[in-house]
C-alpha positions in Angstrom: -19.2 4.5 -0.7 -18.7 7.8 -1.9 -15.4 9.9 -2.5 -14.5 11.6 0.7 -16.5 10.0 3.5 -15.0 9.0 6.0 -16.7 5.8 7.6 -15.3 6.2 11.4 -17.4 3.3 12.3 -15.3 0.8 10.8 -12.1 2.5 10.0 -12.7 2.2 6.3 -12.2 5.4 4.8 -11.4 7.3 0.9 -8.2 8.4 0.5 -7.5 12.2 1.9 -4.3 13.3 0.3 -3.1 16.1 2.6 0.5 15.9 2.6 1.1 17.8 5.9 4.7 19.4 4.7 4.6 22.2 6.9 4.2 20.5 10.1 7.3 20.7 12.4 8.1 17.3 14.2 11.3 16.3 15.8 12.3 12.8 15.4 13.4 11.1 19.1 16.7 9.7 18.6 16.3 7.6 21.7 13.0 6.1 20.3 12.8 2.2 19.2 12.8 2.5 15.7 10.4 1.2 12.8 10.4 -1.7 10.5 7.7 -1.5 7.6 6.7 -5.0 6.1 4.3 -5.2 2.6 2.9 -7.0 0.2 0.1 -6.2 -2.6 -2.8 -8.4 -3.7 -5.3 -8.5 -6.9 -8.4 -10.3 -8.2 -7.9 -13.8 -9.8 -7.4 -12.1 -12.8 -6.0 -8.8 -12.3 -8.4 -6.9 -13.7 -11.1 -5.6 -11.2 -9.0 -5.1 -7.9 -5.4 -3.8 -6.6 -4.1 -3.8 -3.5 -0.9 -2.7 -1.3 -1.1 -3.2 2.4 1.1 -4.5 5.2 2.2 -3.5 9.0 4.4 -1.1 10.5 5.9 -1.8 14.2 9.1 -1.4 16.1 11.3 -4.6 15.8 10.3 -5.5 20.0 6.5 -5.7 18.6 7.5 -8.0 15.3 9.7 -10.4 17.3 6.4 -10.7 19.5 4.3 -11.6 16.9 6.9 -13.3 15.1 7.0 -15.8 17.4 2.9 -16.7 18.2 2.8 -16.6 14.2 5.2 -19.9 13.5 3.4 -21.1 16.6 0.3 -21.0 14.7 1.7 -22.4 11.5 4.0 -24.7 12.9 6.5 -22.8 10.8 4.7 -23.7 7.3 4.9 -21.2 4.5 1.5 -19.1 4.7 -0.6 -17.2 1.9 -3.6 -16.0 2.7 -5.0 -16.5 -0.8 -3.7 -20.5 0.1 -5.3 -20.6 3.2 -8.7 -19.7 2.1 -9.3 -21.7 -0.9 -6.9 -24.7 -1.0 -9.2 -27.0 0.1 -12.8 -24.9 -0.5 -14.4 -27.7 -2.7 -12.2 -31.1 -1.5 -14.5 -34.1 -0.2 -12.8 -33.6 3.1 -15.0 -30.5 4.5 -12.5 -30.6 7.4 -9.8 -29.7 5.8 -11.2 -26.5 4.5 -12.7 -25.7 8.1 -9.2 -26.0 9.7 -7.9 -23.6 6.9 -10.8 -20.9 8.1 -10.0 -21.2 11.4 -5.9 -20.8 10.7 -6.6 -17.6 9.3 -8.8 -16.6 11.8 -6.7 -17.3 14.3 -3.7 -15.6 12.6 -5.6 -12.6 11.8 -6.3 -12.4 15.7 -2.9 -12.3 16.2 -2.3 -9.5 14.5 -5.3 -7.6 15.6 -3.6 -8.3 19.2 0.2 -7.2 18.2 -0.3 -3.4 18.6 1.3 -3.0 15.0 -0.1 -0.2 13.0 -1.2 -1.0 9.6 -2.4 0.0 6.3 -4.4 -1.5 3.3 -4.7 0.7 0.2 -7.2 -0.6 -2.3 -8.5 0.5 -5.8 -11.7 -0.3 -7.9 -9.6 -1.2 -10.7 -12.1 -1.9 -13.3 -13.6 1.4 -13.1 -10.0 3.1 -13.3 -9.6 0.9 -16.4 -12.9 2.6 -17.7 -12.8 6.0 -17.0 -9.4 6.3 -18.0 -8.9 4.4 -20.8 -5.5 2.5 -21.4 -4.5 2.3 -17.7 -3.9 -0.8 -16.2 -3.3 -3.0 -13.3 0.7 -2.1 -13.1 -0.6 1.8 -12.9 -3.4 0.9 -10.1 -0.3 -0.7 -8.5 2.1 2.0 -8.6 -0.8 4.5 -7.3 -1.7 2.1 -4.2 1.8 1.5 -3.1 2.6 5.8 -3.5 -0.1 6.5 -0.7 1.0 3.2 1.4 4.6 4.9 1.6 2.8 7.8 2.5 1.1 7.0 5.4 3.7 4.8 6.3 6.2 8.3 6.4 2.8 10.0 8.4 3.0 6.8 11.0 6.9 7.9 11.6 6.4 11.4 11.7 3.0 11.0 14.0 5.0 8.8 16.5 8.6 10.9 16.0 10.3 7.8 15.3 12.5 7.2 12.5 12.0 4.2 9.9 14.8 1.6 9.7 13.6 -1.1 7.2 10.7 -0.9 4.8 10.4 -4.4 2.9 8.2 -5.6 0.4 6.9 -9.0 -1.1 9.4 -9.4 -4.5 6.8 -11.3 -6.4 5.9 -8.9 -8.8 9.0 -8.2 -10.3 8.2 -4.7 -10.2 11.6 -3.7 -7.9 12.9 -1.3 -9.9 10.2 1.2 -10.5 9.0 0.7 -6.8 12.3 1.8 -6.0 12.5 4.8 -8.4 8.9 5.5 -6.5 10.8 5.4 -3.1 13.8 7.5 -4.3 11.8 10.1 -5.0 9.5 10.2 -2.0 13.0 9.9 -0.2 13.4 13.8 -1.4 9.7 15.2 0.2 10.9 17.9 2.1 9.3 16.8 5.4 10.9 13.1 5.5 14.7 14.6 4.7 14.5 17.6 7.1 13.7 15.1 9.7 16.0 12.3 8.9 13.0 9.9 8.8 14.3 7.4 6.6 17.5 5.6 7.5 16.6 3.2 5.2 17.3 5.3 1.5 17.1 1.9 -0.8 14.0 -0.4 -1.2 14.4 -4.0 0.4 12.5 -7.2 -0.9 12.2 -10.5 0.7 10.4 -13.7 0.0 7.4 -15.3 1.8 9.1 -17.5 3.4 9.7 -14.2 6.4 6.8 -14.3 8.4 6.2 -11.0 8.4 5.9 -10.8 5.3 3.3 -13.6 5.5 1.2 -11.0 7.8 1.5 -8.4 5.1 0.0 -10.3 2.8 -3.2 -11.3 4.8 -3.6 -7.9 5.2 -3.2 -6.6 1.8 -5.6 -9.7 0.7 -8.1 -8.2 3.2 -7.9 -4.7 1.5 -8.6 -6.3 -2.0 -11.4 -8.3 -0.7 -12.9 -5.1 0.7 -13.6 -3.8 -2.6 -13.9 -6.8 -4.5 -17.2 -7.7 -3.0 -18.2 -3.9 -3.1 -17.8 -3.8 -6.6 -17.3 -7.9 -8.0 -19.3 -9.8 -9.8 -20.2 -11.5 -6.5 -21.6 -8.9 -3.8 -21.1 -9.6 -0.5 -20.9 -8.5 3.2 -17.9 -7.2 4.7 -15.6 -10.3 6.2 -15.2 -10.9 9.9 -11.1 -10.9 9.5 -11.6 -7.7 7.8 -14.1 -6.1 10.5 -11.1 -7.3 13.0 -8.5 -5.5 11.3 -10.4 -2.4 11.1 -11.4 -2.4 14.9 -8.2 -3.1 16.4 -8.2 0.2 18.3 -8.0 2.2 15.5 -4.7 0.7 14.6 -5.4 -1.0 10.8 -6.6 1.9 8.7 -8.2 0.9 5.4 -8.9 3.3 2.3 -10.2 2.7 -1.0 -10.5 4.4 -4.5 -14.1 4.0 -5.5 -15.2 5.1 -9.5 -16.1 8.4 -7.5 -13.1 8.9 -7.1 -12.0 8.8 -10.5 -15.2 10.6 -12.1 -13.8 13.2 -9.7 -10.4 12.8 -11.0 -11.1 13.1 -14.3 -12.5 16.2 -13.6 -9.8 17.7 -12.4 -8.0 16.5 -14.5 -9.7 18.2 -17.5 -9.5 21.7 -15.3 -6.1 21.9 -15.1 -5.3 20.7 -18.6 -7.8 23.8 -19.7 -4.9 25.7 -17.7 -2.2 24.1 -18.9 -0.2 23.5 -15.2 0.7 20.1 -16.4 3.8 18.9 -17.8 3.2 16.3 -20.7 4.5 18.7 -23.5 7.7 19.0 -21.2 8.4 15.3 -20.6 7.8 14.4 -24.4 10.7 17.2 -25.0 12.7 15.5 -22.6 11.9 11.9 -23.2 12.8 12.8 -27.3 15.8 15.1 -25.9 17.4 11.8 -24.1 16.0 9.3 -26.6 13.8 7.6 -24.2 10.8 5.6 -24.3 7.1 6.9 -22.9 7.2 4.2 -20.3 6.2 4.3 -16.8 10.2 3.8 -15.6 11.3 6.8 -17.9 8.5 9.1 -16.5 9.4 8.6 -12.7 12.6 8.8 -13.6 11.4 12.5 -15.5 9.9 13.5 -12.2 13.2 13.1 -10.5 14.9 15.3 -12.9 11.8 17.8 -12.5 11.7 18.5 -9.5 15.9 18.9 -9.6 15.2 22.1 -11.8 12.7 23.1 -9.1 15.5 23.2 -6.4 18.3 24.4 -8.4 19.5 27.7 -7.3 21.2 30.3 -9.4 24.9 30.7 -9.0 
């Protein structure tokens, strides 16, 4: 899977990163609005796959869902990860066979919901080679930046404005998420529009259904390219080829080691012109006696682009 092709077929595509700013779009206040639900997903180990994903609907189409889903479940707490190999070598073979068909069943369910959704996924291991030093928490931050994007697109595409965007609080990665999100909050075409009336991050537990459907979702994303690029190759799964084909609903794209040969690339070219700003956030990490972490630089890009809209008096 190379970088920039776009597999139609399927609806498994490599990231395009247009950001669209100057398109105009009117957001119709009379319009049910939207509630965003996610959760993120890695290898056993961390260290070969990341994933963000979850669904995107107005509250009317979660409530619907809702509803069928603790039908399924009988109200038990689901994880996908659970669900698939809790019982994959007990005696009892039935036991693992009901599991299979569970999450077939529920991954039906969503297929039918008309939610929108999105699964972002990253050949970690390659990152981790071509660009020595980065690691999982990085891949992470990357995968949830274009989820939010295309999340903001979905809004913008279908003029209505977001109300709730939640995520899995697993991780314990709230506070730089949310830095992430206070920024994005500031792209010119989401504040023009109003498109977030949600400013501040929201987490909640697995015990929410929906938040139960983000996560089969995002463990279908990390799948995808973990048996691309694993230690075990295989096919592409039947829950995932249901996603994909849900009339072109459930978008999936992936960051192959393409992409980041690519990167590093560019990279090197605009180093060579020096349009980045490392010598200017060292300054102003020393200047404030702060740490090169990833929390100081996000908060560093908040301050930079400040002096980009500050105005003379």
């Amino acid at each position: 899977m190379k970088s920039g092709t776009n597999m139609r077929d399927s609806n498994i595509k490599n990231r395009n990163d247009e950001d669209g700013e100057n398109r105009v779009v009117v957001i119709d206040p009379a319009a049910d609005k939207l509630r965003i639900f996610g959760d993120e997903s890695f290898d056993e180990k961390a260290h070969r796959v990341v994933a963000v994903a979850g669904l995107i609907g107005t509250q009317k189409e979660w409530d619907a869902l809702v509803a069928k889903w603790i039908g399924r479940t009988g109200g038990k707490e689901f994880h996908a990860i659970e669900c698939e190999t809790e019982f994959s070598r007990d005696p009892d073979k039935e036991k693992h066979r009901a599991n299979l068909v569970l999450y077939r069943d529920l991954t039906q369910l969503i297929v039918e919901s008309g939610l929108r959704g999105f699964g972002i996924a990253q050949d970690l291991a390659s990152a981790k080679e071509i660009f020595p030093g980065m690691d999982a928490e990085v891949g992470y931050y990357k995968c949830f930046t274009d989820y939010l994007n295309e999340c903001g697109d979905t809004g913008l595409k279908e003029r209505r404005q977001i109300e709730e965007f939640i995520l899995h609080n697993r991780r314990g990665e709230q506070y730089n998420v949310g830095v992430i999100y206070q920024f994005y909050m500031h792209r010119p075409q989401w504040k023009k529009n109003n498109l977030f009336a949600c400013q501040r991050l929201s987490f909640d537990t697995a015990r929410n259904p929906r938040i139960q459907a983000a996560d089969l979702v995002a463990r279908e994303s990390m799948k995808l390219v973990d048996n691309l690029y694993g230690p075990v190759r295989r096919p592409k799964r039947e829950s995932l080829k249901a996603l994909a084909i849900a009339n072109n609903r459930i978008r999936f794209q992936v960051y192959t080691r393409e992409y980041f040969l690519s990167l590093r690339e560019k990279m090197v070219k605009l180093e060579k012109r020096s349009d980045l700003q490392w010598g200017k956030l060292e300054r102003w990490l020393a200047e404030n006696k702060l740490g090169n972490n990833w929390s100081n630089r996000f908060h560093f890009l908040i301050w930079l682009e400040g002096q980009k809209n500050r105005r003379p008096i």
